[in-house]
Structures are given as structure tokens and as C-alpha cells.
Backbone as CSV, one residue per row, in Angstrom:
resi,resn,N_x,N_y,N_z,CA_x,CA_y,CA_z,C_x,C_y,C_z
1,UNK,10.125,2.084,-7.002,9.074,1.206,-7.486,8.737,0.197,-6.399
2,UNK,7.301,0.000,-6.118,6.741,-0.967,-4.601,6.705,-2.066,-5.933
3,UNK,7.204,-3.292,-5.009,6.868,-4.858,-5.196,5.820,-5.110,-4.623
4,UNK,5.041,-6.029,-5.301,4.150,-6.594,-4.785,3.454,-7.135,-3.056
5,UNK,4.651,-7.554,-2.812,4.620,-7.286,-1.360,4.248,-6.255,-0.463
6,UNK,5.591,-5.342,-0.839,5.011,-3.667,-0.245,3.948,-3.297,-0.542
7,UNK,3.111,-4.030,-1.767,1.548,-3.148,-1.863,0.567,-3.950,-1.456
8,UNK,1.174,-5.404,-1.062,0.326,-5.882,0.180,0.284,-5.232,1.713
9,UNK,1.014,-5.009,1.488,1.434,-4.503,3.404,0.527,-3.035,2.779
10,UNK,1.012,-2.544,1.921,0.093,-0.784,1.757,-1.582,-0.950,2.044
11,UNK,-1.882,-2.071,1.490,-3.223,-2.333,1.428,-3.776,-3.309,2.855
12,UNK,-3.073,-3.853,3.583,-3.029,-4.298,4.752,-3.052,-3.000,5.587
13,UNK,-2.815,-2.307,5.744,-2.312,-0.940,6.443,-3.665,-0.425,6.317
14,UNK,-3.911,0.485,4.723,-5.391,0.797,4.547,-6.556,0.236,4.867
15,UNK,-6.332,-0.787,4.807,-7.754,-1.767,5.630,-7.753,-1.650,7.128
16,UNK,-7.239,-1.642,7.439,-7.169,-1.568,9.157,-7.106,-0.048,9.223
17,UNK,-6.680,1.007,8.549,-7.621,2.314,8.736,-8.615,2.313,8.648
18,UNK,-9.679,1.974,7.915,-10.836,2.243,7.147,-11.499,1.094,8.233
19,UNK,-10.975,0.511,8.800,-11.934,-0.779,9.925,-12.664,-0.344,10.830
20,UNK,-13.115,1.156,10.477,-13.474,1.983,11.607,-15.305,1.973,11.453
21,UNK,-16.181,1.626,12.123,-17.579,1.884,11.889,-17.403,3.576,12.118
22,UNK,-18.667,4.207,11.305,-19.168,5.230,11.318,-18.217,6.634,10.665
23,UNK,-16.852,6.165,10.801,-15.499,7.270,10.509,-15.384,7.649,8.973
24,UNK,-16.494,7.070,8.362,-16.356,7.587,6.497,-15.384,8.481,6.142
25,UNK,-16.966,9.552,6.651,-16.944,11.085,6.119,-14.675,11.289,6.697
26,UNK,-15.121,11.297,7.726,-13.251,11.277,8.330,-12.492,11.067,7.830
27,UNK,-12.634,9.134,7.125,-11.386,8.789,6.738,-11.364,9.223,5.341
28,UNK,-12.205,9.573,5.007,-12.278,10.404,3.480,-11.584,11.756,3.527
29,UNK,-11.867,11.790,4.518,-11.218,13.687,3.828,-9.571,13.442,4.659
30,UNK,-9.485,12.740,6.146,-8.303,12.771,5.928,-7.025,11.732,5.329
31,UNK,-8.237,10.874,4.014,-7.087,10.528,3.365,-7.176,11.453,2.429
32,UNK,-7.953,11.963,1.757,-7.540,13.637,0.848,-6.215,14.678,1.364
33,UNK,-6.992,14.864,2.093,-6.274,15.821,2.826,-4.320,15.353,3.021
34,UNK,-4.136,14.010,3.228,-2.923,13.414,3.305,-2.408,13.712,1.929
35,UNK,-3.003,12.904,1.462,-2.696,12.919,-0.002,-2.379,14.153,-1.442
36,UNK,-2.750,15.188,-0.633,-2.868,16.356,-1.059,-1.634,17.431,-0.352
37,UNK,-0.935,17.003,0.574,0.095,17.369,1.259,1.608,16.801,0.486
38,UNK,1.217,16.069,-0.676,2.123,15.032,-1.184,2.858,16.249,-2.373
39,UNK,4.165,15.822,-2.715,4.366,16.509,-4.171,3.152,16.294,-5.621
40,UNK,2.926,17.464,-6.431,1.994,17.059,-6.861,2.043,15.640,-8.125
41,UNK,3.399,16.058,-8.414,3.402,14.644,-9.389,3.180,13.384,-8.230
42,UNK,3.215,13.455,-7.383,3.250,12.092,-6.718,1.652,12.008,-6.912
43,UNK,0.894,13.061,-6.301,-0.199,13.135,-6.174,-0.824,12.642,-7.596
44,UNK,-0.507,12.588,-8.727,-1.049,12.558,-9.747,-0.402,10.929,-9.925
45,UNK,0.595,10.301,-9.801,0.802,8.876,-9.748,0.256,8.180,-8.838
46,UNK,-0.378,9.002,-8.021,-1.271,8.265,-7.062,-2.561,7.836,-7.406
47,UNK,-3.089,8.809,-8.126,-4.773,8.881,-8.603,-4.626,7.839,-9.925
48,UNK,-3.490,7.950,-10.760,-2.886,7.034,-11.597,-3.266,5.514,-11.323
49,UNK,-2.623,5.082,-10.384,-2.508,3.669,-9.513,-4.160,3.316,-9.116
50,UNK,-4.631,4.717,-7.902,-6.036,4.484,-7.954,-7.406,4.145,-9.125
51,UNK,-7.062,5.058,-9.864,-7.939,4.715,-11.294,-7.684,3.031,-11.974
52,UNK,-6.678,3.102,-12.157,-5.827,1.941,-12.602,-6.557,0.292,-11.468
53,UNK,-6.470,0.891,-10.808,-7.343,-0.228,-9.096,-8.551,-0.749,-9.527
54,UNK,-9.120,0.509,-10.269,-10.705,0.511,-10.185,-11.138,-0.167,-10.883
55,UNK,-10.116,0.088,-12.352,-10.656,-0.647,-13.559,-10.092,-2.246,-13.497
56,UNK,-8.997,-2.496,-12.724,-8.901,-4.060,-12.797,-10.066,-4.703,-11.815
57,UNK,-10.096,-3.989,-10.792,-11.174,-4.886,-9.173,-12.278,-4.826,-10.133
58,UNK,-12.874,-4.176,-10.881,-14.596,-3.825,-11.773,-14.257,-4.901,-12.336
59,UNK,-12.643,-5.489,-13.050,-13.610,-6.406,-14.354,-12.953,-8.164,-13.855
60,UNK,-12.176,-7.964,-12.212,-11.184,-8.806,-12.084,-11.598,-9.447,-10.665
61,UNK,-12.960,-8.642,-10.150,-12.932,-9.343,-8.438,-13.948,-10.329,-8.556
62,UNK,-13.657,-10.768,-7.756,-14.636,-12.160,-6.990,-15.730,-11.515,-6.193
63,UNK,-16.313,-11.629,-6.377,-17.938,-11.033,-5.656,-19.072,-11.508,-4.881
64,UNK,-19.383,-10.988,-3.371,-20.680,-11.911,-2.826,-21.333,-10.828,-2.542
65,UNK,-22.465,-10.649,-2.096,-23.447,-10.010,-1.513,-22.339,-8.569,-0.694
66,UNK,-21.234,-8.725,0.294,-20.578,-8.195,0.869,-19.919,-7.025,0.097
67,UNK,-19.267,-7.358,-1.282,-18.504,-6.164,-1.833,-18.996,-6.335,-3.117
68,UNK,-20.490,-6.350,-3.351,-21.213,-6.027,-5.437,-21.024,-5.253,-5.152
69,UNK,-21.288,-4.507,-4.106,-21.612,-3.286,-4.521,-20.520,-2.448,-5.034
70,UNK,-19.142,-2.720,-4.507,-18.349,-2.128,-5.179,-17.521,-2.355,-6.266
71,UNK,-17.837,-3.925,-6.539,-17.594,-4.572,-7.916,-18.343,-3.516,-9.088
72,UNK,-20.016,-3.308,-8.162,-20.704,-2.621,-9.511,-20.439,-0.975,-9.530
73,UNK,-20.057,-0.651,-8.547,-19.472,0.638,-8.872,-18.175,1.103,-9.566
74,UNK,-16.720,-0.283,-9.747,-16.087,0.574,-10.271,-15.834,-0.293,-11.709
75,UNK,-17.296,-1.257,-11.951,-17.994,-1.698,-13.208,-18.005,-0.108,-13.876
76,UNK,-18.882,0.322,-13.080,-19.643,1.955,-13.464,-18.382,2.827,-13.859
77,UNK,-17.291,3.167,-13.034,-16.369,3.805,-13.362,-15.721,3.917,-14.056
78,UNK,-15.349,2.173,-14.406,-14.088,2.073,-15.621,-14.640,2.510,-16.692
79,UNK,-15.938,2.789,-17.278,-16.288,3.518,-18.542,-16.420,5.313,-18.332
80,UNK,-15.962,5.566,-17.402,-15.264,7.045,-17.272,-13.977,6.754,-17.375
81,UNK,-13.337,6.210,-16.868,-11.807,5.916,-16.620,-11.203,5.441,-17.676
82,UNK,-12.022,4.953,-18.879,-11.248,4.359,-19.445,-10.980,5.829,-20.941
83,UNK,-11.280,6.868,-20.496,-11.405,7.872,-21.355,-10.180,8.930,-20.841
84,UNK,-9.977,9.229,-19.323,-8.955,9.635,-18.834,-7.585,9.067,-18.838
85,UNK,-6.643,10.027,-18.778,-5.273,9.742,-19.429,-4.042,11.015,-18.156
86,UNK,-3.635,10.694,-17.359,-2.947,11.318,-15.951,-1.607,11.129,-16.418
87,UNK,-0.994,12.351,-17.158,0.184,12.260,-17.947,0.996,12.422,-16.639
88,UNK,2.434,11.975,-16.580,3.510,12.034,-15.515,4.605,12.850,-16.157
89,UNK,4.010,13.919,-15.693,4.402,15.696,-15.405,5.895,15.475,-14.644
């Protein structure tokens, strides 16, 4: 189980991947692609955690011009998400 800490440093880590102009499409598939190399229950506590992300940052972030847009996208999501259920297989 990560403490809070460790999922600062996880998310410190991911940001400075993703700090890349133009590398999207890239860092998209090879964080799939990583992530998909994983055991699959992990893989499925992963998407777990991720879903779980979406629906607190949608109803829990602080917002300027810089990141609505993704305030209003995972606004948009959590009413898919909140219907899915990622049993731990």
C-alpha cells in the first residue's frame, strides 16, 4: 500500500514525463503499453486508482483558464465512472 508521499513522488515523476511539448501521441501509448506489461490484476487496480483520480480532480480541483479544461472533462467522465465497478480479481 503507497502513502501519500510515495504518490506524491509517483505523480512528481509523471509530470516531468509528460513535460514533453509535442510527445502526446508517445507518451500515451507508451504509458499503455507499460502498463499493459503489468500483471493483469495490477493492471486493473491501476485503472481502479485512475478512474477513482478522475472522479475526485472533476468535483475537487481548483481551476484557471490553464487546467478547465480538464476539470471539465473528468466533470464529463465521472457520470460514466460513476456506473463502472473494476472488481479485484
Amino acid at each position: 500500500m503507497s502513502d501519500k508521499k510515495e504518490m506524491k513522488e509517483i505523480v512528481a515523476d509523471l509530470a516531468d514525463a509528460v513535460n514533453v511539448m509535442g510527445n502526446r501521441d508517445k507518451n500515451s501509448i507508451d504509458f499503455s503499453e507499460a502498463l499493459q506489461s503489468k500483471h493483469r490484476t495490477l493492471q486493473q487496480s491501476a485503472w481502479d486508482v485512475i478512474f477513482q483520480a478522475i472522479q475526485h480532480y472533476g468535483a475537487n480541483a481548483r481551476f484557471d483558464p490553464r487546467n478547465q479544461a480538464s476539470v471539465d472533462a473528468c466533470k464529463a467522465l465521472s457520470k460514466v465512472l460513476d456506473n463502472i465497478y473494476l472488481p479485484l480479481i
